[in-house]
N, C-alpha and C positions, 0 to 999 in steps of 0.2 A: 526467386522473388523474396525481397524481405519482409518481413511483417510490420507494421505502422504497430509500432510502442508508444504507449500513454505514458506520463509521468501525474499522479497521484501525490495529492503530499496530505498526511494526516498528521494529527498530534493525538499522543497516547501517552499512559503514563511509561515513567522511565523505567519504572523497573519491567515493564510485558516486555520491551522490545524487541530484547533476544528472544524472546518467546511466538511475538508475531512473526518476526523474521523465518523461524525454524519453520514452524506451519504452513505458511508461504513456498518455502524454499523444499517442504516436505511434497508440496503439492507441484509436480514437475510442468514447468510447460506455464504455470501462473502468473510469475514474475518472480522479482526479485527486491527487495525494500533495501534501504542506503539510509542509514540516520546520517540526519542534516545536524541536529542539535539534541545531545543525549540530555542535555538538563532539562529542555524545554520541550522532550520529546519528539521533538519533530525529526517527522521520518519521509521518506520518496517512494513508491511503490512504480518501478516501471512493471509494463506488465504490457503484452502484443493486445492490440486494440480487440481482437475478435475474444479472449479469453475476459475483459474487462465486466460480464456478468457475473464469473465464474467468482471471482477475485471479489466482487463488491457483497457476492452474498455468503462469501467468505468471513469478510468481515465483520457481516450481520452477525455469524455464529458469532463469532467471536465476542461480539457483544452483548446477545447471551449470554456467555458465559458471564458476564461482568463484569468486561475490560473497556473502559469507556476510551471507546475511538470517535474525535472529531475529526472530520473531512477540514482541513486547512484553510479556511476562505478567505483568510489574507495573502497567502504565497501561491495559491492552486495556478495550475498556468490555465489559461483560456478555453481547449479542448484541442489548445492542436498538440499533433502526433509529430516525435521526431522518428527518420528516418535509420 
């Protein structure tokens, strides 16, 4: 059975991205992020619907640290899952 994958879309600054990317991609089983737009920061997080707390309070750190991530509320898709 496959898992029901979220698609996330944030805007961060350009320079984190390879950095968010890594942490992410560090974190096995998370997701995986896709820049949509390196100027404008805009990036894609899919990630399996059930790992989507794991992923969000990921990000929280990450904002601690610093890196100011918005949640996309212009592009974000509606909450459905592709298969």
């Amino acid at each position: 059975m496959k898992p029901e994958i979220a698609a996330l879309r944030f805007i961060v600054p350009q320079k984190d991205i390879y950095y968010i990317s890594w942490i992410i991609d560090a974190a096995e089983g998370i997701g995986f992020l896709q820049t949509d737009d390196a100027k404008a920061g805009k990036v894609t997080v899919f990630s399996p619907k059930e790992q989507l707390p794991y992923l969000m309070a990921m990000m929280e750190s990450l904002r601690g640290e610093g890196i100011e991530i918005k949640i996309d509320e212009d592009t974000n898709n509606t909450g459905e899952t592709t298969a």
